[in-house]
N, C-alpha and C positions, 0 to 999 in steps of 0.2 A: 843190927847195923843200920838198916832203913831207919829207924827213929831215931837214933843218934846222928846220920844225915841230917835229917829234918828238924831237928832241936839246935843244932850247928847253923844250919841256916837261918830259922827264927831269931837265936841270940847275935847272929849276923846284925841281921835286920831291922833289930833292935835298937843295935847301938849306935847303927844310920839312923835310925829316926831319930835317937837320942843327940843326936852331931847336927841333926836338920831342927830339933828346935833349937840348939843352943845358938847354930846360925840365924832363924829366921823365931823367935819367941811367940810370935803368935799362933804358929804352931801345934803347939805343945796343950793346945787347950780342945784338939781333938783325938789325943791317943786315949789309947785303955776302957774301949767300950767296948770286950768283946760279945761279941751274939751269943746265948744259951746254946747250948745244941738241940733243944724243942724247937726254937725258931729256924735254925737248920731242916731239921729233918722235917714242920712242916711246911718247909719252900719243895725242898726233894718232891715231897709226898705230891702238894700240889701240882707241879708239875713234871711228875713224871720220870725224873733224871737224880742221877746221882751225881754231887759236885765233885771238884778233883779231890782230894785229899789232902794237897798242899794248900787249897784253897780253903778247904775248910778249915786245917789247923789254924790256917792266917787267920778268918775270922773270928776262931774262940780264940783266939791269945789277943788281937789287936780290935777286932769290930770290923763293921761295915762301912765306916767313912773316917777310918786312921791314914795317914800319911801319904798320898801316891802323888809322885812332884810328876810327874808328865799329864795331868789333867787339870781341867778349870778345879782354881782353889785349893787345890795342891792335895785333894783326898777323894780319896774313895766314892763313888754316888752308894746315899743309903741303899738296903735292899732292896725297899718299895719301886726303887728308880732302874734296877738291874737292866726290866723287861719296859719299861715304859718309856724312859729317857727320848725327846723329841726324835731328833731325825734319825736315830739307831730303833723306834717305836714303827718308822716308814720302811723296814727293808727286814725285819728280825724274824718273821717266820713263827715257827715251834719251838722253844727250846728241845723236845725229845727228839725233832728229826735230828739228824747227822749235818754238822758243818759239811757242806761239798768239794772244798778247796785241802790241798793238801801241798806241800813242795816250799822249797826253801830261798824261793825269785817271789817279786811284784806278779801280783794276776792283774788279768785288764780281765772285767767281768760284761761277755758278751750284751751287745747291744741293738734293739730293735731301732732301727730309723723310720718306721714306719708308726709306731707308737709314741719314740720319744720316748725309751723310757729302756731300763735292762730287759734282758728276756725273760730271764731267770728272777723274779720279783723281789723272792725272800733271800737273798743270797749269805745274809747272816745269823740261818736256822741254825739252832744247837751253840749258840753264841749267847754270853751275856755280854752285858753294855757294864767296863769300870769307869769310865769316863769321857767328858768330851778333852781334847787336848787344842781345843778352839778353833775358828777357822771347819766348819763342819769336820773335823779330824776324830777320831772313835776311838779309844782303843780296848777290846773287844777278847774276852776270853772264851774260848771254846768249852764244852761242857759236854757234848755227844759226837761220837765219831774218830775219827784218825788222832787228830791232832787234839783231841781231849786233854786239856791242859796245858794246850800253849795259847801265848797272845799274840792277835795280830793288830792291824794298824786298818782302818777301812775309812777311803775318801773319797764320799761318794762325789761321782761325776769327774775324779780324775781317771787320767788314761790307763795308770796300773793304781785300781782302786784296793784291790787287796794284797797288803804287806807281810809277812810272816816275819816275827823279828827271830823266829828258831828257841824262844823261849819258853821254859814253864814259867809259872806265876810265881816262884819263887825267887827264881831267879833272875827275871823280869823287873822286877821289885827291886831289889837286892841292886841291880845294874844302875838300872831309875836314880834312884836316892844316891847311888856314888856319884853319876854324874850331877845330879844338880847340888850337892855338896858341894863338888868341884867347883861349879860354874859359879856359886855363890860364893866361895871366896876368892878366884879368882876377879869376879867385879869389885869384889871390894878393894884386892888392890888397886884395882885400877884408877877406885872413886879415892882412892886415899894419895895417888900423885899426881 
């Protein structure tokens, strides 16, 4: 029953991507590179964690830098960029520790005045980086701890810096691409009266 879920939702998410290139064609010239599962399992191995499940199906059906409309250039950052990516590179911690954050409201992530700086340094351990969404904006999937395979939203230096959108990566996804489906033919009618 679980893998019929999860193949339901892939052929989902599929045919959003396939409706995002026909909307936007340039597109279409980054789907269908998915990862081996050797280069999986030596990311795991290196460091320490096991990915979600739905994450990883995503990546051997689609790749590492296919379709995701809520980040710069509309895709995925490669693997190499998960743990490295600039300002999510300044706050990321361990991937094996545990995300600290749980709950389903904006966090304001405690702050030294005396520093200039949060208290808590790493606050997005046990997190990878899928993309920047511009504007310092992250959005940030979990990988160790509670909320292991849901994404949040993390902007550093605002007052409630951390977002919880209440989603797994599938579903996350899945949401993403319907709305900017949306959004993109809605401008266009607009640019057409």
């Amino acid at each position: 029953m679980e893998q019929e879920n999860l193949d339901a939702k892939m052929r989902r998410i599929e045919k959003l991507m396939s409706a995002s290139i026909e909307l936007m064609p340039s597109l279409g010239r980054r789907t269908k590179k998915p990862l081996p599962p050797s280069v999986l399992q030596a990311f795991e191995e290196s460091h320490g964690i096991e990915l979600p499940g739905d994450f990883k199906a995503y990546l051997l059906r689609f790749g590492d830098e296919a379709i995701l409309p809520r980040v710069f250039q509309k895709k995925m950052l490669p693997m190499a960029e998960w743990t490295e990516n600039g300002i999510y590179k300044c706050f990321r911690g361990e991937l094996k520790k545990p995300f600290a954050y749980t709950g389903k409201k904006p966090l304001a992530l405690e702050w030294d005045e005396e520093k200039d700086d949060y208290v808590h340094l790493t606050p997005l351990e046990g997190t990878l980086c899928l993309g920047s969404g511009g504007c310092d904006i992250l959005w940030i999937l979990v990988v160790q701890g509670p909320e292991k395979g849901k994404v949040w939203c993390f902007v550093p230096g605002a007052e409630k810096a951390l977002m919880p959108t209440g989603l797994g990566f599938l579903e996350w996804c899945e949401e993403e691409l319907k709305k900017e489906n949306e959004e993109t033919i809605r401008l266009r009618k607009l640019a057409e009266t």
